[in-house]
C-alpha positions in Angstrom: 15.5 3.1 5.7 14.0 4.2 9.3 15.4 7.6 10.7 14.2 8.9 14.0 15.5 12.7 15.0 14.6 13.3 18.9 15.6 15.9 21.5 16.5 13.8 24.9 16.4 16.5 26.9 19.8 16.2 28.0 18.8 13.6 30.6 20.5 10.9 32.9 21.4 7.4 32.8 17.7 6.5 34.2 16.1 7.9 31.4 18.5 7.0 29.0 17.3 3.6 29.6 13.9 4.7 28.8 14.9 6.8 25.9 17.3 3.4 24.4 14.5 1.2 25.0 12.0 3.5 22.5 14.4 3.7 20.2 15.0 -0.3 20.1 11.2 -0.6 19.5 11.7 2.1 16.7 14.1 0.1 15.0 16.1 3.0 13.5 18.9 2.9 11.5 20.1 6.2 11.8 19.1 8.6 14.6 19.7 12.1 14.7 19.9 13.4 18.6 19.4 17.0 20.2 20.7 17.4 23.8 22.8 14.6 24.1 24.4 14.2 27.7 27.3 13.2 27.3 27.4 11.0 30.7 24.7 9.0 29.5 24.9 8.4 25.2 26.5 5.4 26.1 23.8 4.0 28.0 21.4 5.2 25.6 23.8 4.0 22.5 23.6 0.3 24.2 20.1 0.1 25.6 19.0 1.2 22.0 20.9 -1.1 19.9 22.7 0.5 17.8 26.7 0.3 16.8 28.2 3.2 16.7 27.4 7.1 18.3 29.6 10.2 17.2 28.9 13.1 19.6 29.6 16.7 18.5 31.2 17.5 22.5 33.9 15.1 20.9 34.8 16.9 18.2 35.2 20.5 19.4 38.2 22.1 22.0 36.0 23.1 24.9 37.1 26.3 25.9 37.3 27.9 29.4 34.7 30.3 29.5 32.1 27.8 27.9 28.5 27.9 29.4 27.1 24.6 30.6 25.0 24.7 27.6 27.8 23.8 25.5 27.5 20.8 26.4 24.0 20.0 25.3 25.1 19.0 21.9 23.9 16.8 19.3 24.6 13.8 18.1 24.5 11.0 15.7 23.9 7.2 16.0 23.0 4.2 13.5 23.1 0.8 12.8 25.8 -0.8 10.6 29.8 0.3 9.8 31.5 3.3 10.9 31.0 6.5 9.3 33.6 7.2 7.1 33.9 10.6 8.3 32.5 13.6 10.5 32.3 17.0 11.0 30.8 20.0 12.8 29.8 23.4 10.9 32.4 25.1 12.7 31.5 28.6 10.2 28.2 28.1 13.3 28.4 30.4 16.0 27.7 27.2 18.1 29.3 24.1 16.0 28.6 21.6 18.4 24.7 22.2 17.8 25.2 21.4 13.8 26.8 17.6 13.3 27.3 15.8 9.5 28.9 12.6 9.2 28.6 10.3 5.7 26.7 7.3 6.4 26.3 4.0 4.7 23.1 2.6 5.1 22.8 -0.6 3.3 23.9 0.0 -0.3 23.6 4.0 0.1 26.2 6.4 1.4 24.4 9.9 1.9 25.5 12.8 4.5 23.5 12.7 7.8 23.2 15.8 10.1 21.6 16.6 13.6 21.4 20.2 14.3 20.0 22.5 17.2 18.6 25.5 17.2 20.1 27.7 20.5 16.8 29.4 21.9 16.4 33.1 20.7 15.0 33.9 24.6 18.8 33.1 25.7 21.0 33.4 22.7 19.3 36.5 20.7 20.8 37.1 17.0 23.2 33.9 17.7 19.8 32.0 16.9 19.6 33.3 13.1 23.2 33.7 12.5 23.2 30.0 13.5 21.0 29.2 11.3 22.2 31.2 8.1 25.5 29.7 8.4 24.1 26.5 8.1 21.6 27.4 5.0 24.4 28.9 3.6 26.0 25.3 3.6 23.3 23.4 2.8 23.1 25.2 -0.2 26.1 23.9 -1.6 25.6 20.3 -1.3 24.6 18.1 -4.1 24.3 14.6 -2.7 22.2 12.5 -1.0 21.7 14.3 2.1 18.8 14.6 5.6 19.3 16.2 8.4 16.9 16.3 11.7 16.3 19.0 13.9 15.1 20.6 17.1 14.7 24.3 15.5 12.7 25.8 18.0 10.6 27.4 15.4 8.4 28.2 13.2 6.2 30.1 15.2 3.4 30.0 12.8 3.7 26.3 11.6 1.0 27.1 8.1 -0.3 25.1 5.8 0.7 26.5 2.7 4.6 26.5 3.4 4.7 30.3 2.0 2.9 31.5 4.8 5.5 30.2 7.3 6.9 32.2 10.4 9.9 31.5 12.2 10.6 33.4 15.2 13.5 35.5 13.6 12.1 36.1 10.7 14.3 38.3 8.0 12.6 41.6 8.1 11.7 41.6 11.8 12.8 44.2 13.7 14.8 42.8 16.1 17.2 41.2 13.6 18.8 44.8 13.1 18.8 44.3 9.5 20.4 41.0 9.4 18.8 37.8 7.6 16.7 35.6 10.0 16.1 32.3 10.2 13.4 31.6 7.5 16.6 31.0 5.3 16.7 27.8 6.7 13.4 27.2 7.8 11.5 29.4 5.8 10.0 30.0 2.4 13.1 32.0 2.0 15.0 28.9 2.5 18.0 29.3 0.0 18.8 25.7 0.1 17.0 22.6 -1.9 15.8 20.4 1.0 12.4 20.1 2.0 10.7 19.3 5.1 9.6 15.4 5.3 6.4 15.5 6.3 5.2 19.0 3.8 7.2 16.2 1.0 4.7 13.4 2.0 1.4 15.2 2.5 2.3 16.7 -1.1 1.5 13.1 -2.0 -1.7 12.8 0.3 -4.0 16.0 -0.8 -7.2 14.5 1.7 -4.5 14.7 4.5 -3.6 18.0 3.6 -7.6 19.0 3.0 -8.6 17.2 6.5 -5.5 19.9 8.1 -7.2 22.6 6.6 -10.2 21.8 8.5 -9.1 20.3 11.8 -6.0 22.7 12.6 -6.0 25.8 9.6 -3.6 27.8 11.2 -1.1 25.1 11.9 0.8 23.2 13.4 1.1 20.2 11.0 2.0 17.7 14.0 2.9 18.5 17.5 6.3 17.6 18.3 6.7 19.8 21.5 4.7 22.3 23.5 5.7 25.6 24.9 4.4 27.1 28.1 3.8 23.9 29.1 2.9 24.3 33.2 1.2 21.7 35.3 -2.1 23.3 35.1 -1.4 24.0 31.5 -1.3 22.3 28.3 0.9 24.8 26.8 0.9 25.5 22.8 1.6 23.1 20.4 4.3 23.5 18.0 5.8 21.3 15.3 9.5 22.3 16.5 11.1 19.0 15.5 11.6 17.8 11.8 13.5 15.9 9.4 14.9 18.0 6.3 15.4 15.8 2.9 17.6 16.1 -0.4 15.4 15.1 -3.8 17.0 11.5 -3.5 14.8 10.0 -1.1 11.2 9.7 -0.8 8.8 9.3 2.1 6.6 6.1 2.8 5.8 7.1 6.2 5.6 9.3 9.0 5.0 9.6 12.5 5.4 12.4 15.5 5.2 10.6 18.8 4.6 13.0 21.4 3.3 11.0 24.1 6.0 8.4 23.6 8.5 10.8 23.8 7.0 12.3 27.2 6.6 8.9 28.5 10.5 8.4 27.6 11.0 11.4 29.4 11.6 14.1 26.9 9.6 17.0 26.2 10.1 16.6 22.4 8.2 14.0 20.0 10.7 11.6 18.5 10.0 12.1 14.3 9.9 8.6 12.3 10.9 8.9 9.3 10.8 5.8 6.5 12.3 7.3 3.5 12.9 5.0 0.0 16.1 6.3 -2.4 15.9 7.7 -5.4 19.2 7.1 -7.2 19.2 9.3 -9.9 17.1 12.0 -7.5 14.2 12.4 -10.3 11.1 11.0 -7.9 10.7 14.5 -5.4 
């Protein structure tokens, strides 16, 4: 099974087109989407292929005093029948940034999510509360579960996963005390999933050495830059990943950052190709 996770960028029907047209060539069969505009999914949905798109706007009351931001939510999109069902974290500070539906894929039914992380620069504590509430979650599941995201962090992207940084990090200062976000992200992470592409370069230790030379301080990939100016590169990060339960296993993947600037995004679509594990003994 093929699953891309890709922040659009919340743009228009023109780029939609563009956006659709990668994801065609991708072949996915389940895509997990950050920034979905909501006047242009449809395009996207169609110029993509796919059957069917579930949009988190459409599940959540809009409320008067909502910032425009509110509507940059995620989404969900595949090939193949309906999901059965869907749902937003609604225990999130922002639910329409955190979307799980149950998706049959072939002869597997698993729980697929898209989530977005609301940048700390705008939202402040909202940014780890957002995320705890979600660990929290996670941490209760059992099944077959993956989830992509835009998590605008970590900040220090390391090789060994235990020397990890997210940006609101539990014990920094300016969480007042309050966990951060390394529960989700983090070597704290108090839920079982792992990161796709830490799972397949377990499996790959001259990958993993050739890192340690080329790029020892991270980040793995680069998904996404920051600071990014027209007379400047900006930093790279690895802000964009896909998150997997011990029933699947990874074949391949990909970060395709100057396919997803050419489509008009500033993120890197992540390809995922992931086998299941029934009996989740293979991770």
């Amino acid at each position: 099974m093929r699953v891309v996770s890709w922040n659009l960028a919340y743009r228009g029907v023109a780029a939609a087109e563009h956006q659709g047209a990668l994801l065609r060539e991708l072949a996915a069969d389940v895509v997990l989407l950050q920034e979905a505009n909501p006047n242009s999914t449809g395009v996207l949905r169609q110029a993509a292929g796919l059957d069917w798109l579930i949009r988190a706007v459409d599940l959540r009351t809009a409320m008067p005093d909502d910032r425009l931001a509110r509507r940059r939510g995620v989404a969900i999109a595949g090939r193949g029948p309906q999901p059965r069902s869907s749902w937003l974290l609604t225990e999130c500070p922002l639910p329409e940034r955190a979307l799980f539906t149950r998706v049959t894929s072939g002869n597997v039914t698993f729980t697929a999510g898209a989530y977005h992380a609301p940048p700390g620069v705008t939202w402040g504590l909202v940014k780890p509360r957002q995320a705890e509430r979600c660990a929290s979650w996670l941490a209760t599941q059992a099944g077959p579960l993956l989830f992509g995201a835009d998590a605008n962090t970590p900040v220090l992207d390391a090789i060994d996963f235990a020397d990890t940084r997210t940006h609101w990090h539990t014990g920094d200062r300016h969480l007042r005390g309050e966990p951060g976000d390394d529960l989700l992200w983090g070597p704290a992470k108090v839920h079982a999933l792992d990161d796709a592409l830490r799972r397949w370069l377990d499996d790959r230790p001259e990958t993993l050495a050739a890192l340690r030379q080329t790029t020892p301080h991270g980040p793995l990939a680069i998904t996404h830059r920051t600071g990014r100016r027209k007379n400047s590169p900006g930093t790279a990060r690895r802000f964009d990943s896909v998150w997997i339960s011990r029933h699947w296993t990874v074949r391949e993947i990909r970060h395709l950052y100057d396919e997803g600037l050419a489509a008009s995004s500033d993120h890197a679509p992540v390809v995922v190709d992931l086998d299941f594990v029934p009996d989740g003994t293979q991770a």
